[in-house]
CHARMM-style PDB file with segment names, atoms N, HN, CA, C and O in Angstrom:
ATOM      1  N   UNK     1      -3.423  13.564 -26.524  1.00  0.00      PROA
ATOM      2  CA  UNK     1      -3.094  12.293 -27.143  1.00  0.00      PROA
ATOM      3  C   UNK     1      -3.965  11.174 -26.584  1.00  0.00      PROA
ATOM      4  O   UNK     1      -4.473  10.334 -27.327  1.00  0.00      PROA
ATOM      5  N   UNK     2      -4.159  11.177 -25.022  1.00  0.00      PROA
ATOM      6  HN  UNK     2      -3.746  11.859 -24.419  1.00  0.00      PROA
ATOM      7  CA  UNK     2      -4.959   9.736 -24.771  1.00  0.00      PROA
ATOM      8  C   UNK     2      -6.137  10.166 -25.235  1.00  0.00      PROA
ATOM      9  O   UNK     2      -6.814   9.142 -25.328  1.00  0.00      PROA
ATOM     10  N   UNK     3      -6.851  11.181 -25.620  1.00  0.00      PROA
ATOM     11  HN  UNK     3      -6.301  12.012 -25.544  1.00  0.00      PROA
ATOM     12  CA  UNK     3      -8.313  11.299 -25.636  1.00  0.00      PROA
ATOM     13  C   UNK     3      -8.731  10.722 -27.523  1.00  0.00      PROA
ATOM     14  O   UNK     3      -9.746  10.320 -28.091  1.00  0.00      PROA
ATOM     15  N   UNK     4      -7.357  10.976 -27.913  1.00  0.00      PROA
ATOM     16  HN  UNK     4      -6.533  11.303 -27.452  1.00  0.00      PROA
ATOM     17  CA  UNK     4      -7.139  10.681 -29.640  1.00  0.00      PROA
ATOM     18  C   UNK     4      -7.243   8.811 -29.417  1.00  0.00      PROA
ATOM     19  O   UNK     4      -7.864   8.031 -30.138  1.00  0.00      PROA
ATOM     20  N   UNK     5      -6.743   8.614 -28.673  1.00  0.00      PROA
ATOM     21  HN  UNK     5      -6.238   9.249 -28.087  1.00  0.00      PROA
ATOM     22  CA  UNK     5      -6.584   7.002 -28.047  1.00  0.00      PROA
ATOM     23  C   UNK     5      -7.649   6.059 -28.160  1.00  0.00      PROA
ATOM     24  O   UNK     5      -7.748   5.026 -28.821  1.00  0.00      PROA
ATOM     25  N   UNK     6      -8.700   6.842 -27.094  1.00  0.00      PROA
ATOM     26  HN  UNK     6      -8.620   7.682 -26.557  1.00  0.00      PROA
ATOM     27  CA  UNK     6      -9.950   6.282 -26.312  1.00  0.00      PROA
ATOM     28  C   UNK     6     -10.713   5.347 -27.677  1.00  0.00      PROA
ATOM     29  O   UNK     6     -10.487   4.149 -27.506  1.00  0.00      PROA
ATOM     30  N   UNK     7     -11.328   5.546 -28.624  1.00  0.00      PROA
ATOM     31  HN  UNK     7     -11.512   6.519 -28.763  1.00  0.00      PROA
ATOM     32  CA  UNK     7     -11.636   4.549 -29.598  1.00  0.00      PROA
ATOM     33  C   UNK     7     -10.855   3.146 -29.777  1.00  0.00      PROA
ATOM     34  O   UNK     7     -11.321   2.008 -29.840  1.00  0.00      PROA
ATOM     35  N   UNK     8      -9.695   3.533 -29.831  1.00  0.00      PROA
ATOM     36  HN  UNK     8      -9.316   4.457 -29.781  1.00  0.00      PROA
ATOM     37  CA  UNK     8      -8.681   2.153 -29.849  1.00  0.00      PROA
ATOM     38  C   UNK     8      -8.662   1.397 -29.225  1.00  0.00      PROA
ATOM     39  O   UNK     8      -8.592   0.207 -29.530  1.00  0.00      PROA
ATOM     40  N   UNK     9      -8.749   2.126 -27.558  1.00  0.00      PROA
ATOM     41  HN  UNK     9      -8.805   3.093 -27.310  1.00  0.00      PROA
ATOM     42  CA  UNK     9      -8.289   1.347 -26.363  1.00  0.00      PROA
ATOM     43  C   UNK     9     -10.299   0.542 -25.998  1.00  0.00      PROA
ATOM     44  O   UNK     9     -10.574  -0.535 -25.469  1.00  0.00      PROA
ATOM     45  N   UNK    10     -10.945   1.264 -26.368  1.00  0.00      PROA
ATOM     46  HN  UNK    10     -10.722   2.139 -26.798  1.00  0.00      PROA
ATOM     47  CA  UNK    10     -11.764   1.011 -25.716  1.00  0.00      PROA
ATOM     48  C   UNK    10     -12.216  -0.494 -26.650  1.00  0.00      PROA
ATOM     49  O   UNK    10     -12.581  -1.448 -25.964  1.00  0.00      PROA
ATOM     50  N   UNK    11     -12.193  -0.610 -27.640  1.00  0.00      PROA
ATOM     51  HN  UNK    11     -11.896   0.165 -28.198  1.00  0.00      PROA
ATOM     52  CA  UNK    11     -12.015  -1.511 -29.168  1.00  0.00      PROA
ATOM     53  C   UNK    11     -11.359  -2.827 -28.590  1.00  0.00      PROA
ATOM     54  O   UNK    11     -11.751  -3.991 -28.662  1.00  0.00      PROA
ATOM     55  N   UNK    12     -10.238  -2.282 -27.995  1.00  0.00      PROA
ATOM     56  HN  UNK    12      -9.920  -1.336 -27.937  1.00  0.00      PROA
ATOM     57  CA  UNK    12      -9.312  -3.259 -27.641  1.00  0.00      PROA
ATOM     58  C   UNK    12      -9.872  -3.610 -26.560  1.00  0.00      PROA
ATOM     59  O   UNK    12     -10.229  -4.787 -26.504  1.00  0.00      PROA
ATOM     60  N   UNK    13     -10.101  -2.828 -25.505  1.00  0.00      PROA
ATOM     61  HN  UNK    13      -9.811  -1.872 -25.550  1.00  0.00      PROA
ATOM     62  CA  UNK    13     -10.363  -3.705 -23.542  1.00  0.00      PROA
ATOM     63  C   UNK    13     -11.947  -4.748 -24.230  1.00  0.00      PROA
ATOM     64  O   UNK    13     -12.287  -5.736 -23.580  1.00  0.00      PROA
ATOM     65  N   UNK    14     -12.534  -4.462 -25.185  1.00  0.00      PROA
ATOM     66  HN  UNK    14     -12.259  -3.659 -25.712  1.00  0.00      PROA
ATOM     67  CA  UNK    14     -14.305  -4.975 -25.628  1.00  0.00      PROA
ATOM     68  C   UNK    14     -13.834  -6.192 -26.329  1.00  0.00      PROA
ATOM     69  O   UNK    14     -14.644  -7.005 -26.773  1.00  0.00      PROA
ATOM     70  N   UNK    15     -12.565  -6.346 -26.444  1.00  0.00      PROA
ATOM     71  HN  UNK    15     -11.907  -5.686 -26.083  1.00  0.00      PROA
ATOM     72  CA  UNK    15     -11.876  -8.261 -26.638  1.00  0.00      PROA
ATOM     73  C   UNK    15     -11.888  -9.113 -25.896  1.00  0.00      PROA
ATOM     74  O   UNK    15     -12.086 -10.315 -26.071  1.00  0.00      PROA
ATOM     75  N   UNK    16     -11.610  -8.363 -24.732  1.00  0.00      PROA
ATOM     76  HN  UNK    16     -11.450  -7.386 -24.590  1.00  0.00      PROA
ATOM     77  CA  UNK    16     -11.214  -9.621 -23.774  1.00  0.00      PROA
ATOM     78  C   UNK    16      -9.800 -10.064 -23.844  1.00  0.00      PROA
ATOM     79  O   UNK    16      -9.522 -11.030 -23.134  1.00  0.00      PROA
ATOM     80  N   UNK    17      -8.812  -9.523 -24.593  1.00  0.00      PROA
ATOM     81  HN  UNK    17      -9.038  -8.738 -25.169  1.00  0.00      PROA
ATOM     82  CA  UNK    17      -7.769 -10.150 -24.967  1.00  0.00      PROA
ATOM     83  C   UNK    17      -6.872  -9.505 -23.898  1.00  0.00      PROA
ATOM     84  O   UNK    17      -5.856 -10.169 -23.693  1.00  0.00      PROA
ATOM     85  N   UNK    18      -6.955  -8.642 -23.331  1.00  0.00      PROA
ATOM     86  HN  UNK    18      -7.780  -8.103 -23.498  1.00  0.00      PROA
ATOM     87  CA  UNK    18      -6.169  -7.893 -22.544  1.00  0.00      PROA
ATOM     88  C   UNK    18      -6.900  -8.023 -20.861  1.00  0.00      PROA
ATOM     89  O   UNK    18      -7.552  -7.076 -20.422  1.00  0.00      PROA
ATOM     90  N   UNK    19      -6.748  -8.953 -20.260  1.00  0.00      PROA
ATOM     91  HN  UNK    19      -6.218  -9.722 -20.618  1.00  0.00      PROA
ATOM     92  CA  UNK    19      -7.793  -8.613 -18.712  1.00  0.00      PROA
ATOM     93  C   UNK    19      -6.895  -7.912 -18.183  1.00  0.00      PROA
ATOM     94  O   UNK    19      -7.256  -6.835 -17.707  1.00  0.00      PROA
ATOM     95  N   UNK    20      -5.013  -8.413 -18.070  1.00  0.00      PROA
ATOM     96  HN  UNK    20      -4.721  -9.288 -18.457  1.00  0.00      PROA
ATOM     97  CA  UNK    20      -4.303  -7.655 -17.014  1.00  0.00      PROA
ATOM     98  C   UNK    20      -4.556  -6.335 -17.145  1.00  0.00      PROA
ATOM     99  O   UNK    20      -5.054  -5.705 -16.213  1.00  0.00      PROA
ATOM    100  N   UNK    21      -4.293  -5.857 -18.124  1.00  0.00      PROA
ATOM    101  HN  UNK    21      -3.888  -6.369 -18.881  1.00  0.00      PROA
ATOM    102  CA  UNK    21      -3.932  -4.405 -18.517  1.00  0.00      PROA
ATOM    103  C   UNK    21      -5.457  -3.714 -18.402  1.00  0.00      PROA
ATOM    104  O   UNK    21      -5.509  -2.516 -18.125  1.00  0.00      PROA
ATOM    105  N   UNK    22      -6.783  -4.518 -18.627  1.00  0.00      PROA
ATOM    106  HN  UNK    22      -6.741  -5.492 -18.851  1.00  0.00      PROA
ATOM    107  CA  UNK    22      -8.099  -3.617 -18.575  1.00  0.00      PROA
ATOM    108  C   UNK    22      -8.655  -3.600 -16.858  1.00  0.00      PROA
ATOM    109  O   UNK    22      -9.448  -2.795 -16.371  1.00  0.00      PROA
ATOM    110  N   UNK    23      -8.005  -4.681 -16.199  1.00  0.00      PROA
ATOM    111  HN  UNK    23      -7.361  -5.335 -16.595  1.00  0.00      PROA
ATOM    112  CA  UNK    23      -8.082  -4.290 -14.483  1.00  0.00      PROA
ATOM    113  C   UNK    23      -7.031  -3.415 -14.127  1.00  0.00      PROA
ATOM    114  O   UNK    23      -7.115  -2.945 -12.993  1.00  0.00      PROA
ATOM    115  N   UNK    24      -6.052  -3.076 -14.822  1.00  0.00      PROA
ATOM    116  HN  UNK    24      -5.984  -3.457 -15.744  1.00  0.00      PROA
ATOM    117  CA  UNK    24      -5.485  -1.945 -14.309  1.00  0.00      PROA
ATOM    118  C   UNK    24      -5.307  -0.934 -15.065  1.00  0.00      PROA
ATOM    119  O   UNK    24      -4.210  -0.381 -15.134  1.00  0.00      PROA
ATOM    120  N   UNK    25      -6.614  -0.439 -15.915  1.00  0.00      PROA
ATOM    121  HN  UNK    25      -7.505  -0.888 -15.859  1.00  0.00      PROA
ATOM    122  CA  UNK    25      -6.922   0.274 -16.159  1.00  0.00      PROA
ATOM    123  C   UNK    25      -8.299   1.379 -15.483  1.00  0.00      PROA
ATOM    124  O   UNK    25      -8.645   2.559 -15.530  1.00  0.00      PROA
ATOM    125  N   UNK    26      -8.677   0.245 -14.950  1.00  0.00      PROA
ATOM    126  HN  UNK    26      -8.396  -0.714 -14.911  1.00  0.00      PROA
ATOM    127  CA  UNK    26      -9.927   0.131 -14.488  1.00  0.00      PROA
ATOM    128  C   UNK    26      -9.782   0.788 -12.898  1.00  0.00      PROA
ATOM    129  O   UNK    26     -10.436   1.694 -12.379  1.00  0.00      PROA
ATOM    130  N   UNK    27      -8.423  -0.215 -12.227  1.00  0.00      PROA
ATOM    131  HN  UNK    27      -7.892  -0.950 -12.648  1.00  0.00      PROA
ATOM    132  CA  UNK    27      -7.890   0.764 -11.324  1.00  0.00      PROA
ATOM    133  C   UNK    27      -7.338   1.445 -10.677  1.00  0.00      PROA
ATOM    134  O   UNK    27      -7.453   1.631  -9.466  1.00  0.00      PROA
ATOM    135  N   UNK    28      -6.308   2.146 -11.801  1.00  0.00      PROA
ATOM    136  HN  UNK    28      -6.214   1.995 -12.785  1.00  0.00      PROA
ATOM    137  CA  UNK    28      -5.502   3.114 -12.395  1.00  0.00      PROA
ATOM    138  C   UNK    28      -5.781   4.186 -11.743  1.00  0.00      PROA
ATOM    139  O   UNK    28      -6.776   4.631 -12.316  1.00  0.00      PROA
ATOM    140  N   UNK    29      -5.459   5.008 -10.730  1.00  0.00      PROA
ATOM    141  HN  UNK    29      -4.651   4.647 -10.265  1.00  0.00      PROA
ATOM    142  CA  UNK    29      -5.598   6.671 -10.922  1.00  0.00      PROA
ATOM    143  C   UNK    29      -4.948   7.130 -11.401  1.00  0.00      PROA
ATOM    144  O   UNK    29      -3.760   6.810 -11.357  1.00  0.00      PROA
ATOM    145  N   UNK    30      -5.412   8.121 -12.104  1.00  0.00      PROA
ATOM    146  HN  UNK    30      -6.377   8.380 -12.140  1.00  0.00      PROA
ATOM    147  CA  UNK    30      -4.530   9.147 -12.771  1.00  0.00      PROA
ATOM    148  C   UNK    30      -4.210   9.898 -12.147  1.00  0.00      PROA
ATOM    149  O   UNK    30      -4.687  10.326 -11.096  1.00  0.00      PROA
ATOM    150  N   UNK    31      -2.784  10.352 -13.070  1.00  0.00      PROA
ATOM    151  HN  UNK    31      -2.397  10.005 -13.924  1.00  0.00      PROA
ATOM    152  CA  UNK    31      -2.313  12.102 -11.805  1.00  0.00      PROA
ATOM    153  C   UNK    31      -3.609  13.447 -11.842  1.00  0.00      PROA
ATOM    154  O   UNK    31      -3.972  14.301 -11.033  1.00  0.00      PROA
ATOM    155  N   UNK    32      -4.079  12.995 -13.471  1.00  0.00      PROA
ATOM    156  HN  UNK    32      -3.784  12.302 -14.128  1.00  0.00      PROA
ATOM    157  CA  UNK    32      -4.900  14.119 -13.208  1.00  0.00      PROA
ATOM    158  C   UNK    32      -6.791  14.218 -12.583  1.00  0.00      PROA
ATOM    159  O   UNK    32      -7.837  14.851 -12.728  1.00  0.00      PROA
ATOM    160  N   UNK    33      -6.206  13.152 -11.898  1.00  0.00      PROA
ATOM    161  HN  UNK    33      -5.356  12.638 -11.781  1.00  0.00      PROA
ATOM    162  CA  UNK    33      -7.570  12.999 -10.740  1.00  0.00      PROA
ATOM    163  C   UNK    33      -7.512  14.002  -9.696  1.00  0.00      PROA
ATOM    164  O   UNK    33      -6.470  14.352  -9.141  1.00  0.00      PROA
ATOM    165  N   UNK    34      -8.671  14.452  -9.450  1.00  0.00      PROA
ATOM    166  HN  UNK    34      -9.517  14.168  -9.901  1.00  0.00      PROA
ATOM    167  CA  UNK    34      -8.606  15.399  -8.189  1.00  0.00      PROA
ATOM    168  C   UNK    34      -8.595  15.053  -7.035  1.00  0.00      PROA
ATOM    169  O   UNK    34      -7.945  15.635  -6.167  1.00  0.00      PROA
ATOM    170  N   UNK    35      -9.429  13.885  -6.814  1.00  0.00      PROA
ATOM    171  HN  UNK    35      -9.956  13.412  -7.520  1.00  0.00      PROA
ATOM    172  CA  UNK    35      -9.239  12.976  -5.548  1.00  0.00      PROA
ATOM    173  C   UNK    35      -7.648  12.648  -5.423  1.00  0.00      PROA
ATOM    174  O   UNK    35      -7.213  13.113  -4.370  1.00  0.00      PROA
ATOM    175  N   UNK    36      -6.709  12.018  -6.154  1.00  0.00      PROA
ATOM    176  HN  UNK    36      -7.062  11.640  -7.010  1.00  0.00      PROA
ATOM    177  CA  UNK    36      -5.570  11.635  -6.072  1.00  0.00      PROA
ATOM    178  C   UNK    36      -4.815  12.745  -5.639  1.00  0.00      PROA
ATOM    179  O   UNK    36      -3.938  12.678  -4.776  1.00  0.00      PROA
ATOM    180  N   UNK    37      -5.199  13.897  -6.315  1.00  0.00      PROA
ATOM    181  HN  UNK    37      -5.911  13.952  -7.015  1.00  0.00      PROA
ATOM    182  CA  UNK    37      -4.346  15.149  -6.281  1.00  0.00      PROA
ATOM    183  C   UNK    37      -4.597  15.602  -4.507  1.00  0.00      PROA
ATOM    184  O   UNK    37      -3.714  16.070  -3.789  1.00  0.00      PROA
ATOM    185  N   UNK    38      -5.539  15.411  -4.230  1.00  0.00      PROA
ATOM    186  HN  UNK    38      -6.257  15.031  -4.814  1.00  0.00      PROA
ATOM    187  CA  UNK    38      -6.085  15.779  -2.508  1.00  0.00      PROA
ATOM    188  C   UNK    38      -5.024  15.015  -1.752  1.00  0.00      PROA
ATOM    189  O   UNK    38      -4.095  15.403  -1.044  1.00  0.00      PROA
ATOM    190  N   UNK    39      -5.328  14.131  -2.016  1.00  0.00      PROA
ATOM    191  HN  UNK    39      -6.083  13.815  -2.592  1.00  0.00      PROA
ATOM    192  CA  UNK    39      -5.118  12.826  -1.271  1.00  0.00      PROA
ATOM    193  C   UNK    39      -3.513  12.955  -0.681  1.00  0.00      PROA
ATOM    194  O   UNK    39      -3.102  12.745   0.460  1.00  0.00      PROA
ATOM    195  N   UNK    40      -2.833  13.346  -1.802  1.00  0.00      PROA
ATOM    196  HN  UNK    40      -3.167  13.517  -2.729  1.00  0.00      PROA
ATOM    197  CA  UNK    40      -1.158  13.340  -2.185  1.00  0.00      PROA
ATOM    198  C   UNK    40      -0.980  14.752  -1.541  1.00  0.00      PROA
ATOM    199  O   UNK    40      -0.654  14.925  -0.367  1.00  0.00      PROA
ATOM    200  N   UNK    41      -1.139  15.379  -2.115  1.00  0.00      PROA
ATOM    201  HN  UNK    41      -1.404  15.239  -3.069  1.00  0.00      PROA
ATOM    202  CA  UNK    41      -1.099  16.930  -1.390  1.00  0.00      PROA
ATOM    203  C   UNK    41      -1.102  16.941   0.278  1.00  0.00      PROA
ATOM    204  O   UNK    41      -0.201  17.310   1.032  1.00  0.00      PROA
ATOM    205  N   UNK    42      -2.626  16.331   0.646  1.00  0.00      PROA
ATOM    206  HN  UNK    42      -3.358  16.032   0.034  1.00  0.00      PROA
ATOM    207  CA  UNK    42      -2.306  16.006   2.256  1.00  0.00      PROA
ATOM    208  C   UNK    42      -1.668  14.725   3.126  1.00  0.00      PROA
ATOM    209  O   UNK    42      -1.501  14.713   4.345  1.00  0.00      PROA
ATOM    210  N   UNK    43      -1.435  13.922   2.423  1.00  0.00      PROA
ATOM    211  HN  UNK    43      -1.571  13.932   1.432  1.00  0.00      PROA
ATOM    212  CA  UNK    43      -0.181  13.165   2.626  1.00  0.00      PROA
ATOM    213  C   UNK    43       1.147  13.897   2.897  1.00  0.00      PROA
ATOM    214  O   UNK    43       1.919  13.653   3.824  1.00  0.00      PROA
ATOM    215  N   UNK    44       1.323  15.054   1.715  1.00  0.00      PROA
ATOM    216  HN  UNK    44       0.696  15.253   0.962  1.00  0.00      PROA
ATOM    217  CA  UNK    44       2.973  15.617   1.973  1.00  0.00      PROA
ATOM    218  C   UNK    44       2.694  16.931   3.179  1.00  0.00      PROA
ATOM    219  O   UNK    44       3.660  17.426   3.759  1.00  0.00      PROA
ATOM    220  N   UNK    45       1.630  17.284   3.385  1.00  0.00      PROA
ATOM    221  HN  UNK    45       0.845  16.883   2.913  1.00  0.00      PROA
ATOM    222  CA  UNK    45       1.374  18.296   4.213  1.00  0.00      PROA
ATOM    223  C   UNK    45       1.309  17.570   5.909  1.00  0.00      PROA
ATOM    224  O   UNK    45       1.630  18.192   6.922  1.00  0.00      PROA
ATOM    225  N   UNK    46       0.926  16.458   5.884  1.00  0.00      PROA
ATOM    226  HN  UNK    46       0.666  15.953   5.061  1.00  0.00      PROA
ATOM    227  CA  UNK    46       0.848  15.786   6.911  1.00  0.00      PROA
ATOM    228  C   UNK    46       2.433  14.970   7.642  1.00  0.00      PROA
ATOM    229  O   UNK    46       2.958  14.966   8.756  1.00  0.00      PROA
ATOM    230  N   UNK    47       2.708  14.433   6.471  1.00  0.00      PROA
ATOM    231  HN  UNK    47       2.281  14.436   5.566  1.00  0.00      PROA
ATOM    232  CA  UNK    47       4.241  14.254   6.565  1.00  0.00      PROA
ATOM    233  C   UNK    47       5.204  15.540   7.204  1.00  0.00      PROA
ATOM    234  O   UNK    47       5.923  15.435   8.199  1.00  0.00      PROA
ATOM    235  N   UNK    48       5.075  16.425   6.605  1.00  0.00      PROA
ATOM    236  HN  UNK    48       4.492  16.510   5.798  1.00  0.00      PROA
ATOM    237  CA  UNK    48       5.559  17.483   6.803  1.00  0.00      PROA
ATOM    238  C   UNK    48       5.708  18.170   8.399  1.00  0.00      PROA
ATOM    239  O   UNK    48       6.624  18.471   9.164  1.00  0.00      PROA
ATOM    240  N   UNK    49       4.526  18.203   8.386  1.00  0.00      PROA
ATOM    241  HN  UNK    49       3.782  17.959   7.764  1.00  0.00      PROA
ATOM    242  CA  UNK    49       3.531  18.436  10.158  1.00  0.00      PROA
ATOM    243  C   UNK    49       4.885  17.472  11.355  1.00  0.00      PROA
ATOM    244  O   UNK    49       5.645  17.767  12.277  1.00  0.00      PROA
ATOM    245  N   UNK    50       4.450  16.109  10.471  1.00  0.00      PROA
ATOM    246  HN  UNK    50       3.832  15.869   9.722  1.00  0.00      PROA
ATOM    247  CA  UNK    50       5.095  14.966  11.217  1.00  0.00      PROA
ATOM    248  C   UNK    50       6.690  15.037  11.742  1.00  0.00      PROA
ATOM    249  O   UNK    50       7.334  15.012  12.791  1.00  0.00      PROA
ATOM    250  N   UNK    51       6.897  15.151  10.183  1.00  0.00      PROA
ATOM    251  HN  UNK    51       6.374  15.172   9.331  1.00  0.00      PROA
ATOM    252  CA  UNK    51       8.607  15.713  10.285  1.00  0.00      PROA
ATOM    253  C   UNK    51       8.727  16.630  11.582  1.00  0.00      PROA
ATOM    254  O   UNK    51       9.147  16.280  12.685  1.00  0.00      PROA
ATOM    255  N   UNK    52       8.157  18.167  11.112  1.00  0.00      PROA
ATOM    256  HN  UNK    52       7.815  18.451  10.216  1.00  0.00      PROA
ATOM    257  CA  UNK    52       8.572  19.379  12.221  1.00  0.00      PROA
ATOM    258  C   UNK    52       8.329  18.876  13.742  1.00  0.00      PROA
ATOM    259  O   UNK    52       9.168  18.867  14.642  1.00  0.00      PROA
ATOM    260  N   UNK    53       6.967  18.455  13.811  1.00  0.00      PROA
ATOM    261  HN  UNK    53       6.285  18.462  13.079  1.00  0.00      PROA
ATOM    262  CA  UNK    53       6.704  17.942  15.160  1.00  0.00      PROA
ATOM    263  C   UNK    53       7.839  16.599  15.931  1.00  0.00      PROA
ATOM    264  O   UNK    53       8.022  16.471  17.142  1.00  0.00      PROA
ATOM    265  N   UNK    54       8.400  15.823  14.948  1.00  0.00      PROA
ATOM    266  HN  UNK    54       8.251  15.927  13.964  1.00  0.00      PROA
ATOM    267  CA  UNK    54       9.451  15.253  15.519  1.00  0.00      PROA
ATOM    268  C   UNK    54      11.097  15.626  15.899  1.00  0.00      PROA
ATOM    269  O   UNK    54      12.014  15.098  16.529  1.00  0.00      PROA
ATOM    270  N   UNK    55      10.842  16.993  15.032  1.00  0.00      PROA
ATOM    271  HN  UNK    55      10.097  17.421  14.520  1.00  0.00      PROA
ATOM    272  CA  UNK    55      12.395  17.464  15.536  1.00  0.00      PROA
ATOM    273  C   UNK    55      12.019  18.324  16.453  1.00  0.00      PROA
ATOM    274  O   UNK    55      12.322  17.647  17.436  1.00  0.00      PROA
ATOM    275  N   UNK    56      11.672  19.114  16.806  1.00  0.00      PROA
ATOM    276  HN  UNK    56      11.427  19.664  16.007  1.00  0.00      PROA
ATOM    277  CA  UNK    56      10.975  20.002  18.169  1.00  0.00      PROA
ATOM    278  C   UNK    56      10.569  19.196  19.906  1.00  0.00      PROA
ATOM    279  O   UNK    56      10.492  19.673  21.038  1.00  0.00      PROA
ATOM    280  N   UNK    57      10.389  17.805  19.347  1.00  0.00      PROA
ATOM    281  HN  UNK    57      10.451  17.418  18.427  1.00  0.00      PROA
ATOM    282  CA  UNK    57      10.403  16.950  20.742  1.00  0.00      PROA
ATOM    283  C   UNK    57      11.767  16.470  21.255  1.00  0.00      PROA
ATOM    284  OT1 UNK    57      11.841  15.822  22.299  1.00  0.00      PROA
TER     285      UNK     57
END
């Protein structure tokens, strides 16, 4: 569906009529970023670490 989108949206951010919504589009991650997906993944793996290592002391 967003890729059916991209003409519209892109139509629309080339107005100017929208700045809020085209700066946070701009810097938006998506879930289906791979960087984001890293990022989050070792966040909960690190958390995790954190957790165990604080109940064991």
């Amino acid at each position: 569906m967003r890729v059916g989108l991209a003409p519209q949206m892109r139509w629309l951010m080339a107005t100017g009529r929208y700045p809020v919504l085209e700066r946070h589009l701009v810097e938006a991650r998506r879930k289906d970023d791979p960087q984001w997906q890293f990022e989050l993944g070792l966040d909960c793996v690190l958390d995790g670490i954190a957790a165990r290592l604080a109940k064991s002391c």
